[in-house]
N, C-alpha and C positions, 0 to 999 in steps of 0.2 A: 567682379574685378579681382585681379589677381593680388592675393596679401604680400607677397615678396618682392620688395624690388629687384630690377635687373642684376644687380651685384651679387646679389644672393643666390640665381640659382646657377646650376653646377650641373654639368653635362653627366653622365654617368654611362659608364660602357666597361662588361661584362669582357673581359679579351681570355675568360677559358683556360684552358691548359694551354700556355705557353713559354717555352722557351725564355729564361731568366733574359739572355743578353738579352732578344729581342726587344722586352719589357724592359728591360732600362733605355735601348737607345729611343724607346717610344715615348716612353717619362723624359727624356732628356731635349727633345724634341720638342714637348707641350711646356715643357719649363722654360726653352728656351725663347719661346714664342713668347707666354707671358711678360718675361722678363725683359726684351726687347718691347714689344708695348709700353711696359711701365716707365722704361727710358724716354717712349717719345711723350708719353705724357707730363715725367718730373721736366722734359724742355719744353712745353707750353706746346708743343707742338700739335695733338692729339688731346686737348683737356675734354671734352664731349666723349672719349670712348670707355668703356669699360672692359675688363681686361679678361678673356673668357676662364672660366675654372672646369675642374674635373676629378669624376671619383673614381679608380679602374680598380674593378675587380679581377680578380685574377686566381687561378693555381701555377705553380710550376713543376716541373721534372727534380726529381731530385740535385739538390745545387746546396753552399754552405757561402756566406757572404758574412768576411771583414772587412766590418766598419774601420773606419779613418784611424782612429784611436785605440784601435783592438789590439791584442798580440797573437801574432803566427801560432803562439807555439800552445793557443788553444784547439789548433786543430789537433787532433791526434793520431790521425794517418796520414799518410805519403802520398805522392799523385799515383802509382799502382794499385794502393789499396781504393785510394778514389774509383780508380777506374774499372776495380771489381766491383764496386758499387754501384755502378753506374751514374755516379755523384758528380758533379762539378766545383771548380771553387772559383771565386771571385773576390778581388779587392775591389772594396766601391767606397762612395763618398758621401755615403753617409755616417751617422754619430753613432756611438755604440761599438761592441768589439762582436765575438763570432757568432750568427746563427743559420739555422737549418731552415730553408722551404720545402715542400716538396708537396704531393695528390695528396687530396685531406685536408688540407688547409686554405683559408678565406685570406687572401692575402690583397689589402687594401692600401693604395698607391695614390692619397688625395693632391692632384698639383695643383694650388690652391694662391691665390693671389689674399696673403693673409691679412693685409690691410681692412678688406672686407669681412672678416669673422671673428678675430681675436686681437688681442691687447699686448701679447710677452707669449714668448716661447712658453714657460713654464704652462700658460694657461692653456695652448696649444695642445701642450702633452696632454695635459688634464680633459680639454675634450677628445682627444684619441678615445685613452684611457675609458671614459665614464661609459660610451656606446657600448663598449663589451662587456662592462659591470652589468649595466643594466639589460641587455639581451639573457647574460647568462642567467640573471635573477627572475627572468622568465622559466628558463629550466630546472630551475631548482637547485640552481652550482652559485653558492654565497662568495664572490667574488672580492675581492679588494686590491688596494697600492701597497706597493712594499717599499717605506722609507728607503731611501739611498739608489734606487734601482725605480728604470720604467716599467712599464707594462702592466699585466694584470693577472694576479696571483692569488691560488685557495691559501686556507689554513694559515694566513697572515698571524705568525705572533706565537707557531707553535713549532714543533721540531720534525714537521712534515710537512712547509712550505713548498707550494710547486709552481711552477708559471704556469700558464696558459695564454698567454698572450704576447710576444715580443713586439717592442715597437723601438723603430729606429729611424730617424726623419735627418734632410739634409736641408736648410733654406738660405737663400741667398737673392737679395735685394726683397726681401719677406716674400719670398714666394716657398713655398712648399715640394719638397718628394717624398719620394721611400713612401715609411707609413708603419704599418700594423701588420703581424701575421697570425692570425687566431687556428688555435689546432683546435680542428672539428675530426676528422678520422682518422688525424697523420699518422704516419708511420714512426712512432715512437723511437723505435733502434737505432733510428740515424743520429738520433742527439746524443748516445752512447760515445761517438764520434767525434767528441767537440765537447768542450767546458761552454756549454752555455750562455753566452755574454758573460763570458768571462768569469761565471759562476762556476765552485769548483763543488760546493757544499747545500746545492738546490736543484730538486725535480724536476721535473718537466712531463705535463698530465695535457689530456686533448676531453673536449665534451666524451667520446667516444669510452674513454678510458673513467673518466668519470659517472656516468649515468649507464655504462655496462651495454651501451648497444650501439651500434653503427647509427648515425642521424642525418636524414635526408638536408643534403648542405644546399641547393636552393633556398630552401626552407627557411635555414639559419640565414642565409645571404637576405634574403625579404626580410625580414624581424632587423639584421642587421641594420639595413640600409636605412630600415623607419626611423630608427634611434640616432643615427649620425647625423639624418637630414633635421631632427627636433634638436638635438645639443646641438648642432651648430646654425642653427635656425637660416637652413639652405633648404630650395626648391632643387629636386635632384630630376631632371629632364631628359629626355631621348632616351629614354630606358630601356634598350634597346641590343643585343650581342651588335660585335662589330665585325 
């Protein structure tokens, strides 16, 4: 007999290298669906259904995304220099101010009907958060939170703090977007380009850069996905590219 109930498990789909807008209008799509559901269920209309969830993994093409509350003027080039870079930028709606996606990085997109997992935003963050602690303490990268700021950072407390983790979520009627960007091989230089969520005076380090070698990111994405389905004590399903 299956240990989870229906509420609990969570579709999960791999969508690859792809193009940022695409991957937002596909987030925006599954949130929107959720969150119609949840309407007809708060009017009695639908109390019998359950409201489907989902985990996307993803990479994207190089791209730099302000958050709602960000400032412009952490980008620090022009749309010419963008477009030597082959970069893109976008204003989006989620929290947080400027960061970088780009190949190399596990970028996790949970659209989550959060009634069914957690209690308070805050706690929300905190299980983003704890999965990439404890993935990274598999590889031997001692990971922690950095009072006043999200995400997931080395060297917590000393004068060579770096991230490794950006996270930045948007919810609305408690449903879930956005999410996590974990640098496994990214390309470092691009963040050269941008005050870093709005950091002016902290690193930014990938596993790769850490542990001295390129790391097969399947790999990391498996380990990953065990830890997020145990902290948020979800069945993760169809596991399957789409």
């Amino acid at each position: 007999m299956n240990q989870y109930p229906a509420n609990k498990r969570v579709e999960f789909q791999d969508l690859g290298l792809i193009a940022y807008k695409e991957a937002w209008d596909y987030q925006e799509k599954l949130f929107g669906a959720i969150t119609e559901l949840k309407k007809q269920i708060g009017a009695g209309t639908s109390q019998e259904l359950i409201t489907p969830n989902y985990l996307l993994f993803c990479e994207h093409n190089h791209v730099y995304t302000l958050g709602k509350s960000g400032s412009a003027q952490n980008l620090l080039v022009d749309n010419l220099q963008l477009k030597a870079k082959e970069a893109e930028f976008f204003r989006i709606n989620r929290g947080g101010d400027i960061t970088y996606h780009g190949p190399g990085q596990i970028i996790g997109y949970p659209i989550l009907n959060l009634e069914y997992f957690v209690n308070g935003i805050k706690e929300y963050i905190f299980k983003l958060e704890e999965p990439i602690i404890r993935l990274l303490y598999e590889y031997g990268i001692v990971a922690n939170r950095l009072e006043g700021a999200t995400g997931v950072w080395l060297d917590v407390g000393s004068g060579s703090v770096r991230k490794i983790c950006a996270i930045g979520v948007r919810t609305s009627r408690w449903v879930s977007m956005h999410g996590f960007a974990l640098n496994v091989n990214t390309h470092l230089d691009y963040f050269n380009y941008i005050n870093p969520c709005g950091f002016t005076d902290k690193a930014v380090t990938s596993m790769q850069k850490e542990l001295g070698v390129e790391q097969d990111i399947d790999i990391v994405k498996t380990k990953l996905k065990k830890h997020i389905a145990d902290i948020f004590g979800m069945e993760l399903v169809n596991e399957v590219p789409v």
